[in-house]
PASEBA-1860 file (N, C-alpha, C; in nm, 3 decimals):
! residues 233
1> XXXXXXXX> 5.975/-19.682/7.737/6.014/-19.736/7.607/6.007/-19.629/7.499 ~ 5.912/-19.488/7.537/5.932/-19.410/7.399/6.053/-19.355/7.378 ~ 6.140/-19.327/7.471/6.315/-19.295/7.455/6.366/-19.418/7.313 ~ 6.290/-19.538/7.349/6.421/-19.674/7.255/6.322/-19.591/7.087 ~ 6.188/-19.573/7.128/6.151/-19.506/6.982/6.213/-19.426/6.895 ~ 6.260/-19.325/6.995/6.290/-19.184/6.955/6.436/-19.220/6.859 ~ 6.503/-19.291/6.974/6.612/-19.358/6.913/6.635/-19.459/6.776 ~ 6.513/-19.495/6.744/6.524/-19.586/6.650/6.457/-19.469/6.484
9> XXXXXXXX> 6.403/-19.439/6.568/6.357/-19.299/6.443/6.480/-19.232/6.400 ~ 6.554/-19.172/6.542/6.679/-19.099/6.477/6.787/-19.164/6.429 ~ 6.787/-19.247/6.419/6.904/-19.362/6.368/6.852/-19.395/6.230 ~ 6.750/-19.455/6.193/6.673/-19.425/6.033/6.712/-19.320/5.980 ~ 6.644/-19.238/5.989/6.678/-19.116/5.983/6.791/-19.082/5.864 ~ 6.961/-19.103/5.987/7.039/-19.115/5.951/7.087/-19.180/5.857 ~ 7.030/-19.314/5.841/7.094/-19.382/5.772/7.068/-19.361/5.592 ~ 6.927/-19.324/5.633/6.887/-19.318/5.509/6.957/-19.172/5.448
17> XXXXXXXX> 6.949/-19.051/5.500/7.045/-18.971/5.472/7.153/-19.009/5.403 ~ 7.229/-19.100/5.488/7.367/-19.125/5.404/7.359/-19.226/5.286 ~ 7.225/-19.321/5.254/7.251/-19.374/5.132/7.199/-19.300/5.025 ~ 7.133/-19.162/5.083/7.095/-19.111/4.977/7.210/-19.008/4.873 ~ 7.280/-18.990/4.961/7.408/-18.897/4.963/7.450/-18.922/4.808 ~ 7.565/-18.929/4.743/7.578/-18.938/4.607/7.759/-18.980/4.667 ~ 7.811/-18.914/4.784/7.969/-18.945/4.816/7.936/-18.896/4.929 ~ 7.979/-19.038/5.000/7.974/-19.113/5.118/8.163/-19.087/5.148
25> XXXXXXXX> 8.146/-18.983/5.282/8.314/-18.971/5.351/8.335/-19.022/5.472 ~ 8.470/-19.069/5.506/8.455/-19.101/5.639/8.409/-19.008/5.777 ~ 8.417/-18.897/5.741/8.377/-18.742/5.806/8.205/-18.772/5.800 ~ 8.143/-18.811/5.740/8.027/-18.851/5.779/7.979/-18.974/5.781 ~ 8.036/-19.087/5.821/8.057/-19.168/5.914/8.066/-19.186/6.051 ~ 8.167/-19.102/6.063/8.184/-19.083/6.238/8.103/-18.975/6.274 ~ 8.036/-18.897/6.179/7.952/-18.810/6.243/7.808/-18.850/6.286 ~ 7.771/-18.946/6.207/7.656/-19.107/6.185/7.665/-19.147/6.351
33> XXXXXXXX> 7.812/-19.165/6.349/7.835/-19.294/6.457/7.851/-19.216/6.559 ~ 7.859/-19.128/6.589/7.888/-18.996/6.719/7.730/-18.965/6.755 ~ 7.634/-18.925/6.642/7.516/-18.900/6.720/7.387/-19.034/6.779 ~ 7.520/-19.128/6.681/7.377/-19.296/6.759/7.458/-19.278/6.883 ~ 7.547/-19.307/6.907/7.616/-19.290/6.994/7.562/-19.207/7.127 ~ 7.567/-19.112/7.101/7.470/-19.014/7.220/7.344/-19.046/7.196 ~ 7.307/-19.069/7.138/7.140/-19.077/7.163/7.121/-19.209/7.217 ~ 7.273/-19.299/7.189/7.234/-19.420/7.316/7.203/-19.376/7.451
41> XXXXXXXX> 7.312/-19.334/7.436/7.389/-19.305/7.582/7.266/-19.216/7.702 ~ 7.178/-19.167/7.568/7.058/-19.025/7.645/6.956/-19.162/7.678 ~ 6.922/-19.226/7.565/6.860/-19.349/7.621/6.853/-19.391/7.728 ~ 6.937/-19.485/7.786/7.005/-19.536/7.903/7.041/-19.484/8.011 ~ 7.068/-19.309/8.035/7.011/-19.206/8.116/6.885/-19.202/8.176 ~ 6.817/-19.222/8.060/6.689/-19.176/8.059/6.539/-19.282/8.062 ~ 6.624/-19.384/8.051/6.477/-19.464/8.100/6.455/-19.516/8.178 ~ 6.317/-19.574/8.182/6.171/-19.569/8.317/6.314/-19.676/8.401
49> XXXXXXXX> 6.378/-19.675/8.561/6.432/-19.716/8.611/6.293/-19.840/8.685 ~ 6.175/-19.836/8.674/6.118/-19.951/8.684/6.049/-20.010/8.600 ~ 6.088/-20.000/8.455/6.060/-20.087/8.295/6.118/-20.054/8.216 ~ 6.308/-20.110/8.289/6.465/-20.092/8.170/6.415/-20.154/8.060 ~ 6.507/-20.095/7.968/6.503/-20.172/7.816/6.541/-20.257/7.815 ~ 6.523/-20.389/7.759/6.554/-20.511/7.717/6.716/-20.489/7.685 ~ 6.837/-20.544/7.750/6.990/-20.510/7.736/6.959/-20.549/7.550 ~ 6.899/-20.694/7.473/6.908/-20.725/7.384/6.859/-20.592/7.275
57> XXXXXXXX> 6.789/-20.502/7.301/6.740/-20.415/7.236/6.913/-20.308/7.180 ~ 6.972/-20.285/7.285/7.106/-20.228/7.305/7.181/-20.284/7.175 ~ 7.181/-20.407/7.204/7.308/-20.497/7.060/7.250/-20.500/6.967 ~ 7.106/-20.503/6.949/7.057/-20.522/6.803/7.079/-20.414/6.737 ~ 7.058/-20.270/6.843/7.108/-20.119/6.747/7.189/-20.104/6.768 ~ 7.325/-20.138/6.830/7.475/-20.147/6.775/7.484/-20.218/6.639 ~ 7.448/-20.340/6.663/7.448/-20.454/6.551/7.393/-20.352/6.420 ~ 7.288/-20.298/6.409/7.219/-20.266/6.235/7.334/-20.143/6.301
65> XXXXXXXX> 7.385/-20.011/6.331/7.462/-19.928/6.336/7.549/-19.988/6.325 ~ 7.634/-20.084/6.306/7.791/-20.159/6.247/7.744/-20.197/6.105 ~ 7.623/-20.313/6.075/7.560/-20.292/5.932/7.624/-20.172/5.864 ~ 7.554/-20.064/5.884/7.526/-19.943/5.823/7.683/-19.912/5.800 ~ 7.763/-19.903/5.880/7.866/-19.826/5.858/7.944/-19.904/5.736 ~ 7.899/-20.046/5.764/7.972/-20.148/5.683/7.979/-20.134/5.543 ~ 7.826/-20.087/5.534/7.775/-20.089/5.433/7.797/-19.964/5.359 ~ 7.847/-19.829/5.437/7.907/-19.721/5.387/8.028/-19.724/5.352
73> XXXXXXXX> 8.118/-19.847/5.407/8.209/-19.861/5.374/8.261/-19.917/5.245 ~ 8.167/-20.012/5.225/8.160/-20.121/5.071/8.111/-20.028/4.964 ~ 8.020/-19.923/4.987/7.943/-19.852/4.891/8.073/-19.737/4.809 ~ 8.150/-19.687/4.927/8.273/-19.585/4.908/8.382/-19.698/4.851 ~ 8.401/-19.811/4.863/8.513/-19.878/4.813/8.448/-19.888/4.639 ~ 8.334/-19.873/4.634/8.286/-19.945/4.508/8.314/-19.825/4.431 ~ 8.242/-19.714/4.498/8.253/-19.590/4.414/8.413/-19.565/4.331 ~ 8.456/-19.580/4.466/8.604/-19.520/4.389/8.668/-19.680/4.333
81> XXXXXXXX> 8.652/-19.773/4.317/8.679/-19.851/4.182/8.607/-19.795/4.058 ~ 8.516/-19.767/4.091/8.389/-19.728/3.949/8.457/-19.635/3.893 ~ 8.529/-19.514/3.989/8.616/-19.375/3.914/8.745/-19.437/3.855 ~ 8.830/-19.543/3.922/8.933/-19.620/3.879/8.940/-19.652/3.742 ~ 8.808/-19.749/3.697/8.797/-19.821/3.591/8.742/-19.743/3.491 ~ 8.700/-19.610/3.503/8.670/-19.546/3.403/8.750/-19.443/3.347 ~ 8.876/-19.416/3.500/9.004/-19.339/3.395/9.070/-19.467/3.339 ~ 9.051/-19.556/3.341/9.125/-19.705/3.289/9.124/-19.677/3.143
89> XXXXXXXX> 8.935/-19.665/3.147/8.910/-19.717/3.025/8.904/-19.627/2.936 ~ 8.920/-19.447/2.991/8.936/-19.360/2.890/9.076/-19.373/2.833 ~ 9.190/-19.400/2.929/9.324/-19.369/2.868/9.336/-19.530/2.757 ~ 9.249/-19.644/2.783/9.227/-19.712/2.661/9.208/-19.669/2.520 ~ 9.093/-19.631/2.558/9.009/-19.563/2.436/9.134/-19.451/2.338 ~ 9.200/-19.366/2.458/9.299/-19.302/2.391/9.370/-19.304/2.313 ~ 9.412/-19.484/2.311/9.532/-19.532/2.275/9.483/-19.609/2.127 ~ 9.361/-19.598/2.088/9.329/-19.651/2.001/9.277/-19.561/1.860
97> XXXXXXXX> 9.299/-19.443/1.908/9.335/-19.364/1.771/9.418/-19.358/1.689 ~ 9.366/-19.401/1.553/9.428/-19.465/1.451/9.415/-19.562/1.427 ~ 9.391/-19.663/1.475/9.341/-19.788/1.505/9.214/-19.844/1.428 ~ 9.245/-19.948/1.283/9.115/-20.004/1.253/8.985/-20.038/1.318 ~ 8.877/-19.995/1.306/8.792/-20.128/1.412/8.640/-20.128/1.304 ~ 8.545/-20.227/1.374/8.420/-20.183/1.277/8.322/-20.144/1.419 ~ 8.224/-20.076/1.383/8.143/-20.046/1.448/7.992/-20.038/1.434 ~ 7.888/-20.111/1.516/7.760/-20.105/1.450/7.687/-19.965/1.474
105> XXXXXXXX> 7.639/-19.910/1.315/7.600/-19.818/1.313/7.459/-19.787/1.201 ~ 7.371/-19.648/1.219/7.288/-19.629/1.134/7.308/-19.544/1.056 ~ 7.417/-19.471/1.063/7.474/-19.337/0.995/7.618/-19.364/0.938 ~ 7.645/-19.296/0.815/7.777/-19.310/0.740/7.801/-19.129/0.696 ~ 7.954/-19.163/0.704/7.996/-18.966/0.638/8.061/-19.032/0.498 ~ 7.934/-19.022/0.412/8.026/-19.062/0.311/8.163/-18.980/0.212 ~ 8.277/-19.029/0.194/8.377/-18.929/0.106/8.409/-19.013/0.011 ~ 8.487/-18.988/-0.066/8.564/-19.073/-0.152/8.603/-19.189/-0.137
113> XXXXXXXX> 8.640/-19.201/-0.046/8.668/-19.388/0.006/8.603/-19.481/-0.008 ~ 8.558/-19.569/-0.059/8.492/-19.723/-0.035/8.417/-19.770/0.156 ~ 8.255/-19.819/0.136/8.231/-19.841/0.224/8.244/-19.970/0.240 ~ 8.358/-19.993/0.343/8.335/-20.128/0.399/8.258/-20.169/0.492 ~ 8.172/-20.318/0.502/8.074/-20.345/0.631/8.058/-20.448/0.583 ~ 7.989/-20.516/0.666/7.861/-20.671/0.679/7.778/-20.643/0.753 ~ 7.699/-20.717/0.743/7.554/-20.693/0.776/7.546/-20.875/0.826 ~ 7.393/-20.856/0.940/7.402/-21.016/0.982/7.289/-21.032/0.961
121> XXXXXXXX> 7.260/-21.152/0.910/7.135/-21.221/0.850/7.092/-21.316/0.930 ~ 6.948/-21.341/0.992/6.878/-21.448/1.044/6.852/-21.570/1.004 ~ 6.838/-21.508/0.869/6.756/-21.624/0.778/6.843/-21.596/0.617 ~ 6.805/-21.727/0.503/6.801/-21.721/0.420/6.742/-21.636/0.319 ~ 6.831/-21.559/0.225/6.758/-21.455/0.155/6.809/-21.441/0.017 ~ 6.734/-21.416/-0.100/6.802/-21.371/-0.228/6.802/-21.287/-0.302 ~ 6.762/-21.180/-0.212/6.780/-21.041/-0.233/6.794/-20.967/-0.111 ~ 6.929/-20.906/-0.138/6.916/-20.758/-0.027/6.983/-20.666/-0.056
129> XXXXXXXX> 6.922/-20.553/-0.034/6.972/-20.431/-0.092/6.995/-20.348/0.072 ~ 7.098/-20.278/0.010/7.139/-20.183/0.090/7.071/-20.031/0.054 ~ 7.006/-19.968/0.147/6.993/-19.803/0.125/7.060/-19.732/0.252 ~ 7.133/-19.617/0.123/7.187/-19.532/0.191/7.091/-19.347/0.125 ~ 7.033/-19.333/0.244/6.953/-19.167/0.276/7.023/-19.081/0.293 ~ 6.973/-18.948/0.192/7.012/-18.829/0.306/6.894/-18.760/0.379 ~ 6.912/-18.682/0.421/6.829/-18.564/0.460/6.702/-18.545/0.423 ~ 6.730/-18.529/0.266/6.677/-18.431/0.145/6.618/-18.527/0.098
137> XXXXXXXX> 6.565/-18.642/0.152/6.492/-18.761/0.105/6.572/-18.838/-0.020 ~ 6.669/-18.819/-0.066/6.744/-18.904/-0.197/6.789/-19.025/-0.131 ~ 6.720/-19.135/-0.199/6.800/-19.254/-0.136/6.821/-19.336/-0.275 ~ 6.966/-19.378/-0.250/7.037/-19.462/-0.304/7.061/-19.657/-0.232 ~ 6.937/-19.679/-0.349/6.973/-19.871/-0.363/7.054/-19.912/-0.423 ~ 7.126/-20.000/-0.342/7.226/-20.060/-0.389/7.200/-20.231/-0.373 ~ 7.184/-20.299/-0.425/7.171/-20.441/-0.453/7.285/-20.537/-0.429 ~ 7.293/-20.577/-0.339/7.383/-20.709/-0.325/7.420/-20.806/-0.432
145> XXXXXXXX> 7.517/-20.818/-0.484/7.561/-20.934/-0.612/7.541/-21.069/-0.548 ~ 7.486/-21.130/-0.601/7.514/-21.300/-0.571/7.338/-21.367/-0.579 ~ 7.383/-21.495/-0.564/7.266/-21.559/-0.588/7.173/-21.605/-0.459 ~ 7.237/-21.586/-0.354/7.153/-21.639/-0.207/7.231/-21.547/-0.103 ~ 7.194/-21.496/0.028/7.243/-21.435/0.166/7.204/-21.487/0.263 ~ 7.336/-21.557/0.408/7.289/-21.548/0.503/7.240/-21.743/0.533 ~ 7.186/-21.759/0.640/7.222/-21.698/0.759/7.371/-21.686/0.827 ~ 7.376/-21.552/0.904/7.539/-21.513/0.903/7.552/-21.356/0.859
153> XXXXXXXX> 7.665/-21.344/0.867/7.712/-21.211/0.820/7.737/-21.277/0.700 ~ 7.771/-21.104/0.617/7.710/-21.079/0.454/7.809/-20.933/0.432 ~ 7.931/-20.976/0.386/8.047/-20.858/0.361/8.009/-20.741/0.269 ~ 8.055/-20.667/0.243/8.038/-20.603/0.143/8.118/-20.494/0.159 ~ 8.145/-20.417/0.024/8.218/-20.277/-0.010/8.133/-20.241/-0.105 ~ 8.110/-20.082/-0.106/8.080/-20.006/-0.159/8.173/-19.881/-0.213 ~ 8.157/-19.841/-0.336/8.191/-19.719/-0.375/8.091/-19.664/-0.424 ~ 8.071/-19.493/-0.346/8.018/-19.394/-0.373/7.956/-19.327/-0.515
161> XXXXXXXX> 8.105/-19.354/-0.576/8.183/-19.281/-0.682/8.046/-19.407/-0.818 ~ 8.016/-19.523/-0.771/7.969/-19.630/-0.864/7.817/-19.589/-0.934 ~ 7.788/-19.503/-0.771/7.642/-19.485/-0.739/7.581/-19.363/-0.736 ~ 7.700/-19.255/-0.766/7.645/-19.116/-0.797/7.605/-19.067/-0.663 ~ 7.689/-19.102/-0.538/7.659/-19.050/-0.376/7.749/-18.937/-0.356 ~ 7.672/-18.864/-0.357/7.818/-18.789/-0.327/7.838/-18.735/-0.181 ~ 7.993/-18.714/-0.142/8.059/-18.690/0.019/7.919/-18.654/0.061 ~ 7.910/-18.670/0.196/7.809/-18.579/0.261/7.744/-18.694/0.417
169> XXXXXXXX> 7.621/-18.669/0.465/7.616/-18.726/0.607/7.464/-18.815/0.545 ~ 7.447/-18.976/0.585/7.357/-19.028/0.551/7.344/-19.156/0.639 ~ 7.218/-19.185/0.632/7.142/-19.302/0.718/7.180/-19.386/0.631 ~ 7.191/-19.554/0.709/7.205/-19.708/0.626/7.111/-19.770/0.677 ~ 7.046/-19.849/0.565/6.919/-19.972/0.603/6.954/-20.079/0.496 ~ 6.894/-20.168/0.559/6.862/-20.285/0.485/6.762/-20.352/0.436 ~ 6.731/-20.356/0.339/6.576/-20.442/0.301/6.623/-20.559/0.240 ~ 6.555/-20.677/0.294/6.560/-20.791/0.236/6.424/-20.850/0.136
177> XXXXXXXX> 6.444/-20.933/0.126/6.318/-20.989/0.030/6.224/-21.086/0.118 ~ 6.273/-21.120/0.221/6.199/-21.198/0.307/6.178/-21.103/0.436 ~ 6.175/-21.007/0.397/6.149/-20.894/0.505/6.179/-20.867/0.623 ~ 6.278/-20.905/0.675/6.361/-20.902/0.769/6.333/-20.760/0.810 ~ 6.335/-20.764/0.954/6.398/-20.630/0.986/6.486/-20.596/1.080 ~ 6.509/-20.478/1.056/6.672/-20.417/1.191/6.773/-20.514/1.180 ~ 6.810/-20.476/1.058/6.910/-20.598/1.024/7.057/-20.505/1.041 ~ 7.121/-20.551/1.143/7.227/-20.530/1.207/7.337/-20.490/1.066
185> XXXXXXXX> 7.376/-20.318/1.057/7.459/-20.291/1.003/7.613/-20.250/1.071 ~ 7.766/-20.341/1.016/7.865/-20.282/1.078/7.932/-20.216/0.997 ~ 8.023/-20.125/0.960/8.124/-20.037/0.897/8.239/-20.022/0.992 ~ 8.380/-20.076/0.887/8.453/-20.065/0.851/8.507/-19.923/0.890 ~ 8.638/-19.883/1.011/8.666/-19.722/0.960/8.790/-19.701/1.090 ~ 8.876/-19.569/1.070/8.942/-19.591/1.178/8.948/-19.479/1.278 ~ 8.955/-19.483/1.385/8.960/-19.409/1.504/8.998/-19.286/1.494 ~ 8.961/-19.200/1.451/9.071/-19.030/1.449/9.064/-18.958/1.557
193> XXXXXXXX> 8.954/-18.953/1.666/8.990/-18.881/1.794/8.867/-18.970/1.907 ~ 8.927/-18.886/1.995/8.826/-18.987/2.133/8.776/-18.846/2.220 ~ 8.659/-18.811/2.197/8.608/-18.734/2.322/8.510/-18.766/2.407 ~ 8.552/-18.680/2.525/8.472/-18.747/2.660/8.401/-18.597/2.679 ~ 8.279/-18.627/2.727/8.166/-18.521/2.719/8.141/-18.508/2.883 ~ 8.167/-18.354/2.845/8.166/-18.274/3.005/8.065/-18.247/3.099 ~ 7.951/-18.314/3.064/7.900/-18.417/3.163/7.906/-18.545/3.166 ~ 8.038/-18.590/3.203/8.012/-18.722/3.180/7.978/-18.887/3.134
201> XXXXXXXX> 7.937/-18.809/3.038/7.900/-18.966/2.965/7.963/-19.006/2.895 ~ 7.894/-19.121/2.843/7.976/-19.246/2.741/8.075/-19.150/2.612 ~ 8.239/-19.175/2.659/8.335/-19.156/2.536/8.280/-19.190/2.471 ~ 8.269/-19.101/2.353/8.243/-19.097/2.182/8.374/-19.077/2.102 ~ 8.363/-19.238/2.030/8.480/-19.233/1.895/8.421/-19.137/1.768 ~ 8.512/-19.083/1.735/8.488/-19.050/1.626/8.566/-19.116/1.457 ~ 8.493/-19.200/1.427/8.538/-19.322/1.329/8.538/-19.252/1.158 ~ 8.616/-19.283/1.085/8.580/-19.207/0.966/8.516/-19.312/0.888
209> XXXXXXXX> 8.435/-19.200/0.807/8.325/-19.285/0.698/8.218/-19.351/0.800 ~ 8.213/-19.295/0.907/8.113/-19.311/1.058/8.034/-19.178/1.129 ~ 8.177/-19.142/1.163/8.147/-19.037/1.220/8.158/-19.038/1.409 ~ 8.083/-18.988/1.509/8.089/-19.004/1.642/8.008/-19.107/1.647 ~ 8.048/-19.219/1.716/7.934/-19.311/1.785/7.960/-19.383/1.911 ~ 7.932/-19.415/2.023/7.956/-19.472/2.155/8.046/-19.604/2.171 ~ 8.144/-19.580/2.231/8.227/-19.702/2.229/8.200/-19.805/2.223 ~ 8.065/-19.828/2.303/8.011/-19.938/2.320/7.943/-20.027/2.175
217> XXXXXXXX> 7.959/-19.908/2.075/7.918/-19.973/1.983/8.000/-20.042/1.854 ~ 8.083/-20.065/1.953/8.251/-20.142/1.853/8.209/-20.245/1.843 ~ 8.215/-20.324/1.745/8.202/-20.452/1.752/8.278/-20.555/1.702 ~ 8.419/-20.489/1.708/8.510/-20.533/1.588/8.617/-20.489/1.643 ~ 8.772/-20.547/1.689/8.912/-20.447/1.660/8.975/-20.510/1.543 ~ 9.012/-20.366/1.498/9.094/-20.452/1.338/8.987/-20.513/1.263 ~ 8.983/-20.496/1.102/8.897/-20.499/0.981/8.958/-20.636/0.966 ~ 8.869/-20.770/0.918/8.920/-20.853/0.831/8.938/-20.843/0.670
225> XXXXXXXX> 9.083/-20.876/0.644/9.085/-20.887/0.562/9.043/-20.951/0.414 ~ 8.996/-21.041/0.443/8.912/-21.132/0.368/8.744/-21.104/0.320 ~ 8.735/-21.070/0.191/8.601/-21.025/0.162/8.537/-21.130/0.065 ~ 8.458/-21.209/0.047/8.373/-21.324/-0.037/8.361/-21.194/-0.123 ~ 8.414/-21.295/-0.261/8.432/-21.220/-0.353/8.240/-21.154/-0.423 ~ 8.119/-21.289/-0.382/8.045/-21.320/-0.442/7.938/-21.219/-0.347 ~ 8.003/-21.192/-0.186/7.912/-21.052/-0.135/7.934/-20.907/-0.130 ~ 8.064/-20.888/-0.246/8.079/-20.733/-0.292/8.008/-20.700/-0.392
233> X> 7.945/-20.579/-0.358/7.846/-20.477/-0.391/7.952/-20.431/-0.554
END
C-alpha cells in the first residue's frame, strides 16, 4: 500500500501547484494528467501481488484527478472573462469623456467655475456649513442658506470668486450642528481624460473642479438640473 501513498502525495502535490499558478494552460493540464497517469500505471506494476489495492481506490483518484482538471478548467474560463470584462469596461470609461457626471469626493481643483454638489444628510439639521482647506491650513466656511437640512440630499453651488478662494487644490468637509459625521460629499464636473495605470489598477477619471478619482466613485451620470433654490450657498 505505500506505492497508493506515494501516489496520493504526488498527485497533491500537483494539484496544488497548479492552483497556485496565477495562469492556468492547457499545456499544463495534460502535463498534470500525463504524470498521474504514470504514476498510476507504476502503481499497479508495482504492488504487493498478495495485498492488491482496493480496484475502488483506482476510481476515487481518477475521480478527484477529473475534479481537478475540471476545476482548472472553470478557473481558466473565469480568468479570461475577468480580462474580457475589463477591456469592456475600459473602452466604456473611454467613451465617456466629456461627459457630465457627479462623483463622491474629498478633494476639489478649484478655478473660476462654480462648485456644484449635494451632500446627504441622516438626520435633521439647521445648520451646515461647508469647509473647503488647503494645504497651508486656510480654510474657508461657507454656510448653507435656509432654515432646516435633510434628511436626504442637500444641493448646493458655490462660487469661489464669493469667498475669496482662489484656483488651486483643496479638501471638502462638512460640519453640521447636530454633529454628524462623514457626511457624504458629491461634485458636479465633467470627464476630460481616462487613464489606466501600468500596473493595473482601478481606471482613474480625471473630472474637472475634481480632479483624478476612481471610477468607482461615480455616483451620478449626467448633473441634475434642478437646484432648490432655498439649498444654494
Amino acid at each position: 500500500m505505500s506505492s497508493n501513498v506515494a501516489l496520493n502525495a504526488s498527485y497533491t502535490g500537483s494539484a496544488t501547484d497548479s492552483t497556485v499558478s496565477t495562469t492556468t494552460t492547457s499545456t499544463t493540464s495534460t502535463s498534470m494528467a500525463d504524470t498521474f497517469l504514470t504514476l498510476l500505471v507504476a502503481e499497479i506494476q508495482n504492488q504487493d501481488p498478495t495485498d492488491p489495492t482496493d480496484p475502488t481506490e483506482y476510481v476515487t483518484q481518477l475521480s478527484s484527478m477529473a475534479q481537478v482538471a475540471m476545476a482548472e478548467e472553470v478557473a481558466t474560463e473565469m480568468n479570461t472573462n475577468a480580462i474580457l470584462m475589463s477591456n469592456l469596461q475600459v473602452m466604456a470609461l473611454g467613451k465617456m469623456v466629456g461627459d457630465p457626471i457627479m462623483v463622491q469626493t474629498t478633494t476639489l481643483e478649484v478655478d473660476d467655475g462654480a462648485i456644484q454638489g449635494r451632500i446627504d444628510l441622516d438626520g435633521v439639521c439647521t445648520r451646515v456649513d461647508i469647509h473647503i482647506s488647503d494645504e497651508a491650513g486656510n480654510d474657508y466656511d461657507i454656510p448653507l442658506t435656509g432654515s432646516s437640512f435633510g434628511p436626504g440630499a442637500v444641493t448646493f453651488s458655490i462660487d469661489p470668486a464669493d469667498y475669496g478662494i482662489p484656483p488651486g487644490d483643496y479638501s471638502v468637509s462638512v460640519v453640521t450642528d447636530t454633529g454628524e459625521e462623514a457626511v457624504p460629499v458629491e461634485v458636479a464636473g465633467v470627464v476630460t481624460d481616462v487613464r489606466i495605470p501600468l500596473d493595473g489598477g482601478t481606471p482613474l477619471l480625471n473630472v474637472s473642479g475634481v480632479g483624478e478619482v476612481p471610477f468607482t466613485m461615480i455616483s451620478q451620470f449626467g448633473v441634475p438640473d434642478d437646484t432648490p433654490a432655498q439649498d444654494v450657498v
